[in-house]
C-alpha positions as CSV (number, residue, x, y, z in Angstrom):
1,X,-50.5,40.8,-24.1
2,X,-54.3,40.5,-24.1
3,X,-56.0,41.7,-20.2
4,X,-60.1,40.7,-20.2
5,X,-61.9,39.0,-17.7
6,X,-63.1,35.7,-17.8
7,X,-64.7,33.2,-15.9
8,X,-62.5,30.9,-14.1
9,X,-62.9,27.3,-14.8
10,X,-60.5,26.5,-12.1
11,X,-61.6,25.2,-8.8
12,X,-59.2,26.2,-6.4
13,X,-60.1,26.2,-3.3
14,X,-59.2,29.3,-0.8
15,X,-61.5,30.1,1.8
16,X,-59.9,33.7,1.7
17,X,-61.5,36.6,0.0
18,X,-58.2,37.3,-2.0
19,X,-58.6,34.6,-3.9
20,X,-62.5,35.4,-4.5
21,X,-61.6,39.0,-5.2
22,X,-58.6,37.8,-7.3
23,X,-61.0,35.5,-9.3
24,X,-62.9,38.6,-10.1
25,X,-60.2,41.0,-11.4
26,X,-59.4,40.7,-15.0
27,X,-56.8,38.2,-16.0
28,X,-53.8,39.1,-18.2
29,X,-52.3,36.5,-20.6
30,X,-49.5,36.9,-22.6
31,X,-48.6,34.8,-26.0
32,X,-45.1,34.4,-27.3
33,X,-44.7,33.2,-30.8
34,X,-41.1,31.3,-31.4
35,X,-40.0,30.7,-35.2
36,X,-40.2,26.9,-35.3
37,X,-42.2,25.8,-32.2
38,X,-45.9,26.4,-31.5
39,X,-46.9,29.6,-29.8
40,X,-47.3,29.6,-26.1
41,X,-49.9,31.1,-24.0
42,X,-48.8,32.4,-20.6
43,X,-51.6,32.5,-17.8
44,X,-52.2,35.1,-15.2
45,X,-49.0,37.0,-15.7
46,X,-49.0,38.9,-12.5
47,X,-49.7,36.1,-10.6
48,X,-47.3,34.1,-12.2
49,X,-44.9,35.6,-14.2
50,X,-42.7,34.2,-17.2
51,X,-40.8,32.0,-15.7
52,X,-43.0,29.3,-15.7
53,X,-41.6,27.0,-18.9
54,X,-38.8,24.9,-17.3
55,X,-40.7,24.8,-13.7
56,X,-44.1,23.4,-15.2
57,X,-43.4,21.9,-18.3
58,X,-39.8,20.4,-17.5
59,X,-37.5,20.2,-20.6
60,X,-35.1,22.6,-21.5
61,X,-35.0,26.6,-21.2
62,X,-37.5,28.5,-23.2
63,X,-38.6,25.4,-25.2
64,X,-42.3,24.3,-24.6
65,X,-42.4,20.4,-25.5
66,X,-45.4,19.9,-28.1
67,X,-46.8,16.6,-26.0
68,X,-47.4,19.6,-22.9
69,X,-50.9,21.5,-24.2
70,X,-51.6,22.2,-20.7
71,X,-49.5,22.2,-17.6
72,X,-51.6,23.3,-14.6
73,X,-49.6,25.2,-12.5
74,X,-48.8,24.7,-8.8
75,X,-50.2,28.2,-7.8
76,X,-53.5,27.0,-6.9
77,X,-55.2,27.0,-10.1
78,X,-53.8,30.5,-11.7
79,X,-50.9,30.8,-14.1
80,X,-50.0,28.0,-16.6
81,X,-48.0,27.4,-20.1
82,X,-50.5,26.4,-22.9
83,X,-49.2,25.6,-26.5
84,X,-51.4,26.6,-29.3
85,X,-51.1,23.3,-31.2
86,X,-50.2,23.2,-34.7
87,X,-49.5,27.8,-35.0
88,X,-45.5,26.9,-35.5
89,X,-46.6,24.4,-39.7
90,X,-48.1,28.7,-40.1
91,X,-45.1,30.3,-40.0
92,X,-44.4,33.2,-37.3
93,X,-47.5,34.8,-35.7
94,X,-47.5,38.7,-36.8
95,X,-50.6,39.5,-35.6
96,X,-53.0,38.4,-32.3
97,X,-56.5,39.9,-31.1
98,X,-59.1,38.4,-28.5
99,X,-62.3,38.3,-28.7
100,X,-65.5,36.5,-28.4
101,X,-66.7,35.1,-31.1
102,X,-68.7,32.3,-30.2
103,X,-70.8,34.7,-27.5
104,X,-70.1,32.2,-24.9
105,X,-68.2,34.5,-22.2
106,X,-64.6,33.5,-22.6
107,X,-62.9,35.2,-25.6
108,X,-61.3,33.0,-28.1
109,X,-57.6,33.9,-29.4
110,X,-57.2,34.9,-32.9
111,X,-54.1,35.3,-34.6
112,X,-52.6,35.8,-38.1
113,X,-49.4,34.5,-39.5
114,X,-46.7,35.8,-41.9
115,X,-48.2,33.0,-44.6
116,X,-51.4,34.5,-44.6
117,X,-53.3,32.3,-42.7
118,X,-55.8,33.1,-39.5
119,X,-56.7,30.5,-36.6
120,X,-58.6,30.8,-33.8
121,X,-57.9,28.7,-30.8
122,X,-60.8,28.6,-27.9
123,X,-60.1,27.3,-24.5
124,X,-61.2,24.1,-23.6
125,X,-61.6,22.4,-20.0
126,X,-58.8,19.7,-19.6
127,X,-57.4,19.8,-23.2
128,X,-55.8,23.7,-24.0
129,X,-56.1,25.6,-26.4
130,X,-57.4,24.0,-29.4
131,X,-57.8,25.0,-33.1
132,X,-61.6,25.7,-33.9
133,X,-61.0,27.6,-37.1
134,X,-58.5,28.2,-39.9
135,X,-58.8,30.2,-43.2
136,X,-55.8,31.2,-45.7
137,X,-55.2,34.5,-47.5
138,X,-53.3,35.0,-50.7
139,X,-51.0,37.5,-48.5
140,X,-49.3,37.7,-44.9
141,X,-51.6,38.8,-42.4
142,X,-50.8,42.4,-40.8
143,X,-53.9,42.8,-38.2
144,X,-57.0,41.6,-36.9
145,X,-59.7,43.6,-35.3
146,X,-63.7,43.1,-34.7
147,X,-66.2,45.7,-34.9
148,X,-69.6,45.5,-35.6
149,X,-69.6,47.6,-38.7
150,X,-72.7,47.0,-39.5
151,X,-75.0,47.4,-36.0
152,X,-76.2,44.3,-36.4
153,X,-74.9,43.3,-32.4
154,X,-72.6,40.9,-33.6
155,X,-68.9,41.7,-34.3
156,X,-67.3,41.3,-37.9
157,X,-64.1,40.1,-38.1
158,X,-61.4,42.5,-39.9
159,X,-58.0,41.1,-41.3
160,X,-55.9,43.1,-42.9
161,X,-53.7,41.8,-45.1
162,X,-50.9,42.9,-47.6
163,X,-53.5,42.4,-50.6
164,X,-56.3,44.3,-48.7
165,X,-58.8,44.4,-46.1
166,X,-61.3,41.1,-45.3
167,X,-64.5,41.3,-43.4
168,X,-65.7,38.3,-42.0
169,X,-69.4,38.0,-41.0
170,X,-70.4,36.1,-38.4
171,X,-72.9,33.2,-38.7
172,X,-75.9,34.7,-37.2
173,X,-78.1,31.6,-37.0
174,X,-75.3,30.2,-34.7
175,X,-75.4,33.5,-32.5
176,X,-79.3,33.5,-32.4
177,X,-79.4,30.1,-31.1
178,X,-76.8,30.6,-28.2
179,X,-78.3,33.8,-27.3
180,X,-82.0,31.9,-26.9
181,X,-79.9,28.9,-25.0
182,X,-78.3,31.4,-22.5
183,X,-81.8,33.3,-21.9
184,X,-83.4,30.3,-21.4
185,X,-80.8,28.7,-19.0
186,X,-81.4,32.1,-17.0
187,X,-85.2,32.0,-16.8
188,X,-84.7,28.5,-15.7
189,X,-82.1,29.6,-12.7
190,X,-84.0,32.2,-11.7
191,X,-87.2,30.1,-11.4
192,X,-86.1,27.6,-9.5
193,X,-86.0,27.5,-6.1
């Protein structure tokens, strides 16, 4: 289960400050990971509950069908079944953390798999989850964590592993140049009219 806010993408339309306050609140998502299909990604759990796999997707009980990456629900924008594409050729997911890693506001999902590999999946308007990233260990993954070990202001990526522990640096070129973009979209806002 991962609980973070995020923006919402989704336009939705209630004029009624529930569903402004309920934009606001933090959102909780839950992933299930099945042994030969891909990992699904549960939306607004709360909201929407479990149950959501044969009334949004169609197809039989508890089976997500892979040509479904996203199925909108019909609750006005919230909830939703999304598949990670591609996590079931990995082998079972052991290990899941979220963060964000590409300092763009939504965190990004990051799991590790019993054959040692990581992938992260980012969120993207219209399409799902897609897979941005992959890297292999020599050993099954057994956690993933960030932390910025080295108070730089940028989050390392730990994976532990059966063989040992990995830190992953981020590419800080690529963080300098989003951070710039965002402060510069914000000067921009906030000068115009």
């Amino acid at each position: 289960m991962g609980r973070f806010p995020e923006p919402c993408s989704h336009g939705g339309g209630g004029d009624s400050g529930d569903d402004d306050r309920a934009e606001q609140e933090p959102r909780i998502h839950a992933l299930v990971s099945f042994v030969s299909d891909d990992a699904v990604v549960y939306h607004d759990v709360p909201f929407a509950g479990l149950d959501p796999v044969p009334t949004l997707v169609g197809g039989v009980m508890g089976q997500v069908p892979a040509a479904a990456p996203h199925v909108a629900s019909r609750l006005g924008g919230r909830g939703g079944v999304f598949a990670l594409p591609g996590s079931s050729r990995e082998g079972l997911l052991v290990s899941v953390h979220f963060d964000d890693l590409d300092f763009d506001g939504v965190k990004e999902i990051i799991v590790g798999t019993v054959s040692g590999a990581v992938l992260i999946y980012k969120a993207v308007p219209g399409r799902g989850y897609v897979l941005v990233w992959k890297r292999r260990f020599p050993a099954p993954v057994y956690g993933i964590f960030s932390v910025d070990i080295n108070c730089d202001g940028a989050n390392e990526l730990v994976v532990v592993t059966l063989l040992g522990v990995h830190v992953l640096q981020p590419n800080l070129a690529h963080i300098r140049a989003t951070l710039l973009h965002r402060l510069a979209s914000r000067v921009q806002g906030a000068a115009s009219p």
